[in-house]
Biopython code that builds the backbone (N, CA, C, O; Angstrom):
import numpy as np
from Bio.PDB.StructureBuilder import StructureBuilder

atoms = [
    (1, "UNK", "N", (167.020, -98.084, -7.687)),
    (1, "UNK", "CA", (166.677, -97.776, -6.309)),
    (1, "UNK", "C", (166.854, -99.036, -5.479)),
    (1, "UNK", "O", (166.459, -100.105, -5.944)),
    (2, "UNK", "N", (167.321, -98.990, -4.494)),
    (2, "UNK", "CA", (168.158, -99.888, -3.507)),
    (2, "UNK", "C", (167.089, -99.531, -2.425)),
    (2, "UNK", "O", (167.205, -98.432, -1.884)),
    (3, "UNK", "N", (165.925, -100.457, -2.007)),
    (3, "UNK", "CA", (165.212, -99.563, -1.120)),
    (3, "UNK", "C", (164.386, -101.149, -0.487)),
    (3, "UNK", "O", (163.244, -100.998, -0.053)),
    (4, "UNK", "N", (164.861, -102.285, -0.467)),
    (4, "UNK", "CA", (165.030, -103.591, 0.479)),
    (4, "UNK", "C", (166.310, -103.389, 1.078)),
    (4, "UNK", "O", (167.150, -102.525, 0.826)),
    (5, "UNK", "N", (166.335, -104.641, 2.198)),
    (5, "UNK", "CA", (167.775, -105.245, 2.593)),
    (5, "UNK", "C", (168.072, -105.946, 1.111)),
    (5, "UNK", "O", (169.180, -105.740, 0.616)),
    (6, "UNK", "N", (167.436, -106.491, 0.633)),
    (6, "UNK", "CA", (168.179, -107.304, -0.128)),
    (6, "UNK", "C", (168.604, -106.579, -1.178)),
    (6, "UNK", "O", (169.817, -106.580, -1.392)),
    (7, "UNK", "N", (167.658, -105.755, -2.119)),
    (7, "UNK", "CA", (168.539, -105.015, -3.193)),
    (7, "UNK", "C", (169.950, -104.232, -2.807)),
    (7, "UNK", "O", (170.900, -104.061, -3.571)),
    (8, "UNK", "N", (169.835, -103.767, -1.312)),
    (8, "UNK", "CA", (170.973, -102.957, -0.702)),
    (8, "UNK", "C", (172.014, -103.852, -0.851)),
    (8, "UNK", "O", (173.001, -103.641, -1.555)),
    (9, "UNK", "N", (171.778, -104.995, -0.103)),
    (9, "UNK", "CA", (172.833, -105.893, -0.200)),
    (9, "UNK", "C", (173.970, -106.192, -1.553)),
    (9, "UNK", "O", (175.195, -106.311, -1.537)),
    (10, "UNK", "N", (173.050, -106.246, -2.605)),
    (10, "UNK", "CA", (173.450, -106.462, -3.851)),
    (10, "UNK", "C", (174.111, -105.315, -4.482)),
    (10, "UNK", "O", (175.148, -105.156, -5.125)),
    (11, "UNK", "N", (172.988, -104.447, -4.006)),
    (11, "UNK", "CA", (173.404, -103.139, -4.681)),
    (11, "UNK", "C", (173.838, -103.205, -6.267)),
    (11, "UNK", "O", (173.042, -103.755, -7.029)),
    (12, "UNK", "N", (175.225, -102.600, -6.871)),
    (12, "UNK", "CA", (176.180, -102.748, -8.374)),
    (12, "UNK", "C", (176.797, -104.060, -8.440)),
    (12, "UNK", "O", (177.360, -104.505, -9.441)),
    (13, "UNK", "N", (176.653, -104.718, -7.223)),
    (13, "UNK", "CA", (177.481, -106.178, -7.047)),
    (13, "UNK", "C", (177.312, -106.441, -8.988)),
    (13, "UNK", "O", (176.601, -105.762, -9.730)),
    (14, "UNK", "N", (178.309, -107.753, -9.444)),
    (14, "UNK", "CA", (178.524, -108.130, -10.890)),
    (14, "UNK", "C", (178.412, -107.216, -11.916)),
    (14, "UNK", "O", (179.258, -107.216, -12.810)),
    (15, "UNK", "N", (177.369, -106.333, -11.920)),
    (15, "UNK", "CA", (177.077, -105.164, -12.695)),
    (15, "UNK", "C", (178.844, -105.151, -13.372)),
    (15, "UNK", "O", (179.932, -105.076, -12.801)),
    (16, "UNK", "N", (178.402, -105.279, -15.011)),
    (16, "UNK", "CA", (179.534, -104.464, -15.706)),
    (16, "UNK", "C", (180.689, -103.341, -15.282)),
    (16, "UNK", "O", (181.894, -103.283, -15.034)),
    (17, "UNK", "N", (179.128, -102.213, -15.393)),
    (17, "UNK", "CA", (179.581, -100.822, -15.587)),
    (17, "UNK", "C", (177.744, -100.363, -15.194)),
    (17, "UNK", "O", (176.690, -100.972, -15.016)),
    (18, "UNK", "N", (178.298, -98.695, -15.215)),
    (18, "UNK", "CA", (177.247, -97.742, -14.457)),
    (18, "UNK", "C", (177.094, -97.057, -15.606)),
    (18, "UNK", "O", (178.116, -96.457, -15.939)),
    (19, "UNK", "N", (176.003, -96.917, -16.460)),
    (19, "UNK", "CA", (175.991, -95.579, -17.873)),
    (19, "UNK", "C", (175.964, -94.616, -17.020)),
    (19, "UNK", "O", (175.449, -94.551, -15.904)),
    (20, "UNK", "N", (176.940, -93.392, -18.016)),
    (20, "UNK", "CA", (176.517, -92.314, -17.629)),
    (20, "UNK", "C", (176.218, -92.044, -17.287)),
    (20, "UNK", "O", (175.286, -92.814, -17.052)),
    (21, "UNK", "N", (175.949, -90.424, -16.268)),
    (21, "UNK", "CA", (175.465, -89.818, -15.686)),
    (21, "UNK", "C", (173.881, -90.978, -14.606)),
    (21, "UNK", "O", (172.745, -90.791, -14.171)),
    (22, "UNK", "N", (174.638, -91.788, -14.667)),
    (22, "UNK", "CA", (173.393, -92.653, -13.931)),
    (22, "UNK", "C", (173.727, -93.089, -12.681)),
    (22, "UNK", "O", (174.950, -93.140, -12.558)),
    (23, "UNK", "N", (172.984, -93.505, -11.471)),
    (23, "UNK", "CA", (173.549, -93.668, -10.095)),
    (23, "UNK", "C", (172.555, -95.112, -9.428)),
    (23, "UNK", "O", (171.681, -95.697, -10.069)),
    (24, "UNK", "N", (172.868, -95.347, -8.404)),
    (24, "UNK", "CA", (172.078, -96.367, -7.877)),
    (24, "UNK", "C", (171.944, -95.291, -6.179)),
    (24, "UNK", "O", (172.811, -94.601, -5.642)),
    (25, "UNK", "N", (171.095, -95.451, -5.929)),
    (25, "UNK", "CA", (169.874, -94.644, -4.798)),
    (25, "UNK", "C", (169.541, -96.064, -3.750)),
    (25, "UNK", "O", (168.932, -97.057, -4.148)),
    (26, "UNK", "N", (170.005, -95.915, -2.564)),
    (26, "UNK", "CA", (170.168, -96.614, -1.326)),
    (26, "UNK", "C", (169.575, -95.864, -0.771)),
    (26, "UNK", "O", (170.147, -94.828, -0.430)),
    (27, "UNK", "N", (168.213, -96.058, -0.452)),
    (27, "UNK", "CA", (167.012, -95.465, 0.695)),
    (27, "UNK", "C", (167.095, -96.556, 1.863)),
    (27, "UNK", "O", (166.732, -97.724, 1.723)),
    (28, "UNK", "N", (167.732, -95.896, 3.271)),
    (28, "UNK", "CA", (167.681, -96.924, 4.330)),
    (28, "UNK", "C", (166.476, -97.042, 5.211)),
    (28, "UNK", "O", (166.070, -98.128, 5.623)),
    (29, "UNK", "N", (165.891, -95.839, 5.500)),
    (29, "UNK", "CA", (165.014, -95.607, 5.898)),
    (29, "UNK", "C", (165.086, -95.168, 7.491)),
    (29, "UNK", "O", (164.028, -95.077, 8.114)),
    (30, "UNK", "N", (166.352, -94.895, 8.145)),
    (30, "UNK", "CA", (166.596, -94.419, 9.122)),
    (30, "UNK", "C", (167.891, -93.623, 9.413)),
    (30, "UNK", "O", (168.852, -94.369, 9.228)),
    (31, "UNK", "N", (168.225, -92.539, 9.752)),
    (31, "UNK", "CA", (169.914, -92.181, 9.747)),
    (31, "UNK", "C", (170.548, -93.406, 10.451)),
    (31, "UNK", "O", (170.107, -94.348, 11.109)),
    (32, "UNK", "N", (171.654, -93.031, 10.074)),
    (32, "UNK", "CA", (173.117, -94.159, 10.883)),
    (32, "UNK", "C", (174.308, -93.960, 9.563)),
    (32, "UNK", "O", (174.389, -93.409, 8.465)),
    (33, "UNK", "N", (175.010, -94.676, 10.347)),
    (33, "UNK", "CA", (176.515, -95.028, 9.841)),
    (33, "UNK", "C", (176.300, -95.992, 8.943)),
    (33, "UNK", "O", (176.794, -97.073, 9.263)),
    (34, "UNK", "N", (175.715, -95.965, 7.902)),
    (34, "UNK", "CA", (175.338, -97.163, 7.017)),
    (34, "UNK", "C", (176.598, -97.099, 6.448)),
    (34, "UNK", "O", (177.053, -96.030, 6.040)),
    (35, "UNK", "N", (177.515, -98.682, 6.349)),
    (35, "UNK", "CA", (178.659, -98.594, 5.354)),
    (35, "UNK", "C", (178.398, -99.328, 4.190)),
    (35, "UNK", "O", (177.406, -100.051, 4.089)),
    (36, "UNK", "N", (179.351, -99.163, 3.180)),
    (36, "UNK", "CA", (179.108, -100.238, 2.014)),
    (36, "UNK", "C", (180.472, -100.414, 1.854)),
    (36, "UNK", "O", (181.345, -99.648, 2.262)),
    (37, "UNK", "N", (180.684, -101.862, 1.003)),
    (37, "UNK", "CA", (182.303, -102.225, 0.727)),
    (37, "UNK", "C", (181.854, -102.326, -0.822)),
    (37, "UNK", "O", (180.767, -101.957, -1.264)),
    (38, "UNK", "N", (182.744, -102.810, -1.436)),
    (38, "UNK", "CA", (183.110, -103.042, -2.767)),
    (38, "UNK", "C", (183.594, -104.496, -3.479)),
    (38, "UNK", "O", (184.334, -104.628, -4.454)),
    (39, "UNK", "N", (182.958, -105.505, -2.704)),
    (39, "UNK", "CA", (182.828, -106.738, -2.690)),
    (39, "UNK", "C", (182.516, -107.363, -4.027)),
    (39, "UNK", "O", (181.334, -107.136, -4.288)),
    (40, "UNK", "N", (183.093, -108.046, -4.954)),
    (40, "UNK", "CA", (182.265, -108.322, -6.430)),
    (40, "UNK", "C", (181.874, -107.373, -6.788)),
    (40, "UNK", "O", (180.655, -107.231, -6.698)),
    (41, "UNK", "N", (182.848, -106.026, -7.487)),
    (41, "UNK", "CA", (182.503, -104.918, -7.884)),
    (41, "UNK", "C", (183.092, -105.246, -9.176)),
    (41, "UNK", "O", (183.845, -106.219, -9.226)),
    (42, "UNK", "N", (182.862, -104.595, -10.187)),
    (42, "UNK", "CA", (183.472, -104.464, -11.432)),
    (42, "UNK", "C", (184.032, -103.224, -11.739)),
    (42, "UNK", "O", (184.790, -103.281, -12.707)),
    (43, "UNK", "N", (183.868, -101.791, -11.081)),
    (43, "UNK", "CA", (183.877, -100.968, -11.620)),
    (43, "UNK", "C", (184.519, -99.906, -10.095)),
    (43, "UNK", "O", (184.074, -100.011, -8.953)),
    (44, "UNK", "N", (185.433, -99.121, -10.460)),
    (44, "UNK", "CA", (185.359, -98.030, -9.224)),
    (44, "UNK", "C", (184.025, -96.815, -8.885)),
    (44, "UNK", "O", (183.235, -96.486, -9.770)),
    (45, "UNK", "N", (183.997, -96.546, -8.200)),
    (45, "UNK", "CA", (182.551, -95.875, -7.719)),
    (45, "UNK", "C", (183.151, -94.703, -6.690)),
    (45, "UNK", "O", (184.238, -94.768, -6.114)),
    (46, "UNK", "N", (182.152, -93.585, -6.597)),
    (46, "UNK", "CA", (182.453, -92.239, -5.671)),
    (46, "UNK", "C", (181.235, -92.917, -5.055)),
    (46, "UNK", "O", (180.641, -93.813, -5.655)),
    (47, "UNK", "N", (180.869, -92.482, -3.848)),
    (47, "UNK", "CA", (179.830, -92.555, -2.626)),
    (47, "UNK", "C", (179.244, -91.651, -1.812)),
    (47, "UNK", "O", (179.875, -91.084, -0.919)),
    (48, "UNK", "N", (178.071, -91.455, -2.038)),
    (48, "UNK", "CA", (178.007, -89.584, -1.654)),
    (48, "UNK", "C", (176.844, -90.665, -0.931)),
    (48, "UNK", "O", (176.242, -91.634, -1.393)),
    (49, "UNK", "N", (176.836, -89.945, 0.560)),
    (49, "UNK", "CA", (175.855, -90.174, 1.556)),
    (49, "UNK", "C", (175.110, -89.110, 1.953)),
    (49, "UNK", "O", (175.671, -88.018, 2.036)),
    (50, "UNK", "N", (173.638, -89.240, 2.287)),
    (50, "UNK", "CA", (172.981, -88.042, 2.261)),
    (50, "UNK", "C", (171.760, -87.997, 3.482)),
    (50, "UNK", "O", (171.093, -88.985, 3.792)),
    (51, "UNK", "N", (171.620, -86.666, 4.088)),
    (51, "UNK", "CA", (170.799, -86.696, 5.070)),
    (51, "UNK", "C", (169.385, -87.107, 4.654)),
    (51, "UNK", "O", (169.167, -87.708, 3.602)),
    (52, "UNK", "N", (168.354, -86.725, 5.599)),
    (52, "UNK", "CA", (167.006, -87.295, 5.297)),
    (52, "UNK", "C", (166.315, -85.906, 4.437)),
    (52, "UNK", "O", (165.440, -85.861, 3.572)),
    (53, "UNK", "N", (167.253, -84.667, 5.198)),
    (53, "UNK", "CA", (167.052, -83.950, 3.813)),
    (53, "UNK", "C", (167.877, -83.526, 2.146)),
    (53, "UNK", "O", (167.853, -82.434, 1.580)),
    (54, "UNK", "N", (168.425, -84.567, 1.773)),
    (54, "UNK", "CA", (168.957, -84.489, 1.080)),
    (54, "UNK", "C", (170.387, -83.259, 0.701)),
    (54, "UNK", "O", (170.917, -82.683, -0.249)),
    (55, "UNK", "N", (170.492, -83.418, 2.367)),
    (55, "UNK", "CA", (172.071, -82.588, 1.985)),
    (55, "UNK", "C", (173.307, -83.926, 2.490)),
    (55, "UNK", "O", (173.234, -84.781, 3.373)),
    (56, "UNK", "N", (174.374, -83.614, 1.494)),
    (56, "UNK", "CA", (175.651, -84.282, 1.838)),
    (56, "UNK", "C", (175.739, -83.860, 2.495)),
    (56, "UNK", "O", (175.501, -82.676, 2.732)),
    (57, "UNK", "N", (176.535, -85.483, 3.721)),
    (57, "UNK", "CA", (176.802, -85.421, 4.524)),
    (57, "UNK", "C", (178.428, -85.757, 4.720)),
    (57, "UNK", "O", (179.296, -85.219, 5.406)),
    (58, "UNK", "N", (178.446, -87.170, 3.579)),
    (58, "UNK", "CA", (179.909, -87.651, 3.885)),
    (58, "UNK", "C", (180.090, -88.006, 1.993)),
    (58, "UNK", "O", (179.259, -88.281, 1.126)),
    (59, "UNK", "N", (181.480, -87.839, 1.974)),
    (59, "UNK", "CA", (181.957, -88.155, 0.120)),
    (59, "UNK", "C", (182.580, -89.118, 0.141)),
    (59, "UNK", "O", (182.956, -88.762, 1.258)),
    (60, "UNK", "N", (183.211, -90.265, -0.040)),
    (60, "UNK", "CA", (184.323, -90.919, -0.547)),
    (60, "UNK", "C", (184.732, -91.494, -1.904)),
    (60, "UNK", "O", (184.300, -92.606, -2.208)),
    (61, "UNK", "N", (185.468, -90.880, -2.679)),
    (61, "UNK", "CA", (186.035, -91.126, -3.857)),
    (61, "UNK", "C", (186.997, -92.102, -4.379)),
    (61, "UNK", "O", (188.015, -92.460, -3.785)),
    (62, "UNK", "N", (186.541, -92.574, -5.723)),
    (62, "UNK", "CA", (187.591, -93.493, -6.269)),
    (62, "UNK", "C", (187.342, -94.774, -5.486)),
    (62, "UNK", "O", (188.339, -95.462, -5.707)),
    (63, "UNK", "N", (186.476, -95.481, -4.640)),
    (63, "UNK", "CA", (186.472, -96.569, -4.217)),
    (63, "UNK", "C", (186.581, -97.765, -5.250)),
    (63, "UNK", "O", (185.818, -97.847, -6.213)),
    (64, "UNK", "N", (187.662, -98.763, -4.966)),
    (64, "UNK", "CA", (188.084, -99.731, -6.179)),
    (64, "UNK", "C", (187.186, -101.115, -5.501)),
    (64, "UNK", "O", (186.986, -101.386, -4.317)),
    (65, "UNK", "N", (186.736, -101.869, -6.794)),
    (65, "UNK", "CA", (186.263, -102.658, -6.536)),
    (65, "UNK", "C", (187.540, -104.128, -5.776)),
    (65, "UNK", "O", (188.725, -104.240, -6.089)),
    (66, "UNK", "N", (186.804, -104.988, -4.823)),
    (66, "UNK", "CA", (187.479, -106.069, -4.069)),
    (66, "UNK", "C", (187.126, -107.058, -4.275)),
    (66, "UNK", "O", (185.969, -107.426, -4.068)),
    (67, "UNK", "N", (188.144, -107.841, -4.798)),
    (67, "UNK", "CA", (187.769, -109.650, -5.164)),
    (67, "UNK", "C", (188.586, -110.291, -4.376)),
    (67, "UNK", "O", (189.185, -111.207, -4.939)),
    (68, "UNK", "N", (188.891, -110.090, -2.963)),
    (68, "UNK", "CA", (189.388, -110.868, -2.172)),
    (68, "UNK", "C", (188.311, -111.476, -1.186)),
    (68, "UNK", "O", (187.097, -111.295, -1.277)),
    (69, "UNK", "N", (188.917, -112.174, -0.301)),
    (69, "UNK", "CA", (188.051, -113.060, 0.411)),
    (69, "UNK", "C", (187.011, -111.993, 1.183)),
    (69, "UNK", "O", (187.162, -110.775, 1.284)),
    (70, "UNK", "N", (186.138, -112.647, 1.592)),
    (70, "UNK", "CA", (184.603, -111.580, 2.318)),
    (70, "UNK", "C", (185.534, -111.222, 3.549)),
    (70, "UNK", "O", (184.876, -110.379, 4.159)),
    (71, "UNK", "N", (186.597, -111.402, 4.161)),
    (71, "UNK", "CA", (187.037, -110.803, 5.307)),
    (71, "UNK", "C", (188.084, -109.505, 5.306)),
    (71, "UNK", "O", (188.538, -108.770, 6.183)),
    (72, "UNK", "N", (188.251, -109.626, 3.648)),
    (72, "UNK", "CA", (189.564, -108.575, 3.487)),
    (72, "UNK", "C", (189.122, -107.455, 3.167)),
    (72, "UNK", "O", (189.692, -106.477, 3.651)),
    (73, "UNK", "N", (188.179, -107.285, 2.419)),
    (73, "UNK", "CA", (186.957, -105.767, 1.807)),
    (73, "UNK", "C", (186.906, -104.976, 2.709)),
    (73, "UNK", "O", (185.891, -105.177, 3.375)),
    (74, "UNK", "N", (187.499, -104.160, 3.077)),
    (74, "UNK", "CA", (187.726, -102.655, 3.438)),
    (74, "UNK", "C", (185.871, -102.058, 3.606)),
    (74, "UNK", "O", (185.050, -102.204, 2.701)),
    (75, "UNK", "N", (185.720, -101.736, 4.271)),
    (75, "UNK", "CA", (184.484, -101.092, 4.648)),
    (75, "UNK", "C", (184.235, -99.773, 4.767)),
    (75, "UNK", "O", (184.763, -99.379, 5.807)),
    (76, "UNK", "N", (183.447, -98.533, 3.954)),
    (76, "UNK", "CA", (183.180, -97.600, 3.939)),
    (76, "UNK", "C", (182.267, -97.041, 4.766)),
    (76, "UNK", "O", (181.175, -97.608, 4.704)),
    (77, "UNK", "N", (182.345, -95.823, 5.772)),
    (77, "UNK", "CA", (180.994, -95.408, 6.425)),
    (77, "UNK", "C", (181.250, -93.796, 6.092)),
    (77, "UNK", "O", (182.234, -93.269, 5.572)),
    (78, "UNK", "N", (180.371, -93.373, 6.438)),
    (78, "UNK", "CA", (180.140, -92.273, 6.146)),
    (78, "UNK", "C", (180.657, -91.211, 7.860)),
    (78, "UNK", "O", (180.877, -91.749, 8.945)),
    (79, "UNK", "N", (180.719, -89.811, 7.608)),
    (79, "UNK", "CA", (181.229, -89.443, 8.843)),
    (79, "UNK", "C", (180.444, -88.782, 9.367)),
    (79, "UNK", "O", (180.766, -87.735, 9.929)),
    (80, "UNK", "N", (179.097, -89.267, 9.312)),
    (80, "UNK", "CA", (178.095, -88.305, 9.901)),
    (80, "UNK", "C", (176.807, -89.565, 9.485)),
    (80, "UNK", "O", (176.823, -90.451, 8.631)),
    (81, "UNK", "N", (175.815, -89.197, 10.439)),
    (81, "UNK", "CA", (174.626, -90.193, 10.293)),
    (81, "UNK", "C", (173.886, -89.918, 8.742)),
    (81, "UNK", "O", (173.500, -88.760, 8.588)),
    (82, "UNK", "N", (173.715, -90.606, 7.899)),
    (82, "UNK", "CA", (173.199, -90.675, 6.894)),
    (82, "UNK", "C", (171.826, -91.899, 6.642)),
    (82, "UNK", "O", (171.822, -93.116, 6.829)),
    (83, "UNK", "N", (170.668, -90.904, 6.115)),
    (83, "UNK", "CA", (169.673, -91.861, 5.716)),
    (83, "UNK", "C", (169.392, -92.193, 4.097)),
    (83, "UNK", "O", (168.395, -92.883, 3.881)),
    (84, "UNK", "N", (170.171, -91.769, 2.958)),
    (84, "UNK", "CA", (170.713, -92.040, 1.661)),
    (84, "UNK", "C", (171.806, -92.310, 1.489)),
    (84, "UNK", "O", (172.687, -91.848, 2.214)),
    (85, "UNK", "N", (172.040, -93.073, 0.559)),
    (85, "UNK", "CA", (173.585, -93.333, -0.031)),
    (85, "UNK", "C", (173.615, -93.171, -1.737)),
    (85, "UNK", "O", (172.486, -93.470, -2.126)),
    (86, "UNK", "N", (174.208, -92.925, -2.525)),
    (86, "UNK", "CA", (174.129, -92.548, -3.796)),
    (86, "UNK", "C", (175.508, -93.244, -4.412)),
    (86, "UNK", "O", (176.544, -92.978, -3.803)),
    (87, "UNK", "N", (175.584, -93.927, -5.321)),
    (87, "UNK", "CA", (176.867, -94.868, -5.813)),
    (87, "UNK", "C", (176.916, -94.233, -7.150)),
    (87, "UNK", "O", (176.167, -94.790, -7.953)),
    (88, "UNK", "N", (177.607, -93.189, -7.639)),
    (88, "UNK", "CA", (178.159, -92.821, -9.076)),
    (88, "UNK", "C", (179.276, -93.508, -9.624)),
    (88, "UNK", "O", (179.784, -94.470, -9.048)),
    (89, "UNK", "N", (179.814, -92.916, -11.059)),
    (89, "UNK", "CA", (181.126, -93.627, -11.350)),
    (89, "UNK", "C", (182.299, -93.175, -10.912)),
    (89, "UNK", "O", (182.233, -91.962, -10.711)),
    (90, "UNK", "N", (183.133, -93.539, -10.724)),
    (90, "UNK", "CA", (184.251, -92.394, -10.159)),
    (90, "UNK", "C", (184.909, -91.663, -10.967)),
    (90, "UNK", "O", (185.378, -91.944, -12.070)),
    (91, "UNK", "N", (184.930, -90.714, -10.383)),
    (91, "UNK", "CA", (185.073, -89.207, -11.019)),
    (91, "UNK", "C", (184.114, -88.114, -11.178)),
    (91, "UNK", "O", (184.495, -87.006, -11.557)),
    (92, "UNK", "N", (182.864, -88.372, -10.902)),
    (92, "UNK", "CA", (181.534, -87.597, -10.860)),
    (92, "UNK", "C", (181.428, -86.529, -9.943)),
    (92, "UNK", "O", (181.208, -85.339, -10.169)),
    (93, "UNK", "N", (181.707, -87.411, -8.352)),
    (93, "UNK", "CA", (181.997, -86.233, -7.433)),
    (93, "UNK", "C", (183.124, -85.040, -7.539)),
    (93, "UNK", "O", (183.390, -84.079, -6.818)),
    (94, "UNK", "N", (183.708, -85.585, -8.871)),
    (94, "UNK", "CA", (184.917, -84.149, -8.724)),
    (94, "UNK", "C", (183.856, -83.481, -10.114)),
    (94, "UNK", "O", (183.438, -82.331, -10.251)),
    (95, "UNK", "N", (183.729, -84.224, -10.659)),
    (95, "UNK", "CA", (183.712, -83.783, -12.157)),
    (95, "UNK", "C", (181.902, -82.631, -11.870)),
    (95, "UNK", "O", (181.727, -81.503, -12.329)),
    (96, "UNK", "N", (181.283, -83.121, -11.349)),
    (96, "UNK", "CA", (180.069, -82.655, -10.677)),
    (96, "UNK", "C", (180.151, -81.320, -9.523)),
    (96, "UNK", "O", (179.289, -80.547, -9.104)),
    (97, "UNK", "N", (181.406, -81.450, -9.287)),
    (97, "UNK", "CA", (181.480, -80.618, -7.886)),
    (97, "UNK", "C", (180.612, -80.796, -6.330)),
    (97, "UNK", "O", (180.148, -79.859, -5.680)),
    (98, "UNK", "N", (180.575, -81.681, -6.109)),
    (98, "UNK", "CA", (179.569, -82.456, -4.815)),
    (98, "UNK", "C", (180.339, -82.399, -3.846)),
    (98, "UNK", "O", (181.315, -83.148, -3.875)),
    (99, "UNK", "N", (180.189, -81.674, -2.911)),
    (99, "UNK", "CA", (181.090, -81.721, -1.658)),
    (99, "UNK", "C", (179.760, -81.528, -0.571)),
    (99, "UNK", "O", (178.635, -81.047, -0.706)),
    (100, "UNK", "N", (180.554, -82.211, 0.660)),
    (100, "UNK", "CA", (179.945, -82.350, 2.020)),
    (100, "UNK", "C", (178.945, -80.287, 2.123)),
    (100, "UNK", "O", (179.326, -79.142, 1.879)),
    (101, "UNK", "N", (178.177, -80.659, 2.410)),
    (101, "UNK", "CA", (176.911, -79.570, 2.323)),
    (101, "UNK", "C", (175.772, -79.094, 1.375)),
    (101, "UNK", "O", (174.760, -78.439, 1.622)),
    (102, "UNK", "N", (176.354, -79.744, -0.053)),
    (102, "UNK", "CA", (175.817, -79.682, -1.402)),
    (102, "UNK", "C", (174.349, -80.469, -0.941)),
    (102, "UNK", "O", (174.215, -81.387, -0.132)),
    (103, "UNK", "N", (173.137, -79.652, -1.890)),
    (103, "UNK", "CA", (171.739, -80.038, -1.964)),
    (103, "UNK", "C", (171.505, -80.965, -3.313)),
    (103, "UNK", "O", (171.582, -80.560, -4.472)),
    (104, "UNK", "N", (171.174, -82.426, -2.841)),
    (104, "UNK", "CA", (170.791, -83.207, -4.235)),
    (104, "UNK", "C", (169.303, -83.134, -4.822)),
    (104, "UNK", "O", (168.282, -83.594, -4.312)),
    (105, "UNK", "N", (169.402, -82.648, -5.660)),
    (105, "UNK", "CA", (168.195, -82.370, -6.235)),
    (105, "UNK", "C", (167.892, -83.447, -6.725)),
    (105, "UNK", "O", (168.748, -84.330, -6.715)),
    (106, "UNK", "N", (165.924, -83.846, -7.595)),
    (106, "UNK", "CA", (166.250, -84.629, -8.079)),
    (106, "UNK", "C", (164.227, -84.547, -8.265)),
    (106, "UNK", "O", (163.631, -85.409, -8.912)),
]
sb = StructureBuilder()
sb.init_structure("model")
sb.init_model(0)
sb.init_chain("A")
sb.init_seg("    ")
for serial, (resi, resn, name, xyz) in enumerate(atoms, 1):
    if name == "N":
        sb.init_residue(resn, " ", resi, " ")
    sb.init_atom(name, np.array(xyz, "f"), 0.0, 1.0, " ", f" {name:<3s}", serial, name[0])
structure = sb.get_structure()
C-alpha cells in the first residue's frame, strides 16, 4: 500500500519483480489526474486507475520500465479523475479481463 507521498513516490521503483497475482495499491486521497512514469523500474507493469468508488476509470498496458535520464520518462495519466491507482504485472489486465467500468473488489 502506497498511501504517503513518499511510498507513492517510490512506489515498485528497484523492486526485482511483482509475485503473482500481487499488486501495489496507490491511495491518493483525492480524485485527479494522478500520473506515474516508470523511472528505475525493473519490470513492465499494466496500471489500472480507480474511482473513489472503486470502479475503473482509466487502463494502460504493458508500461516498460525507463533508465534514461529523469527528463526522458514518458509520463502516464489516467483519462478520467482517479483517486486509486493499482500497478500489476503486465499482462493481468488482459489476462484478468479489467476494462474501463469493471468493479475492484477486494
Amino acid at each position: 500500500m502506497a498511501d504517503t507521498s513518499t511510498k507513492r513516490a517510490i512506489g515498485l521503483m528497484f523492486k526485482k519483480s511483482l509475485a503473482k497475482d500481487q499488486c501495489m495499491l496507490f491511495r491518493f486521497g483525492y480524485p485527479g489526474f494522478h500520473a506515474i512514469w516508470m523511472r528505475n523500474m525493473n519490470f513492465p507493469i499494466d496500471a489500472i486507475w480507480l474511482d473513489e468508488d472503486g470502479i475503473v476509470v482509466s487502463v494502460k498496458e504493458g508500461l516498460k520500465p525507463c533508465h534514461s535520464s529523469i527528463f526522458s520518462c514518458p509520463q502516464y495519466s489516467p483519462t478520467k479523475e482517479a483517486s486509486y491507482l493499482i500497478e500489476v504485472n503486465a499482462g493481468d489486465v488482459k489476462k484478468k479481463k479489467i476494462k474501463t467500468g469493471s468493479k475492484a473488489r477486494h
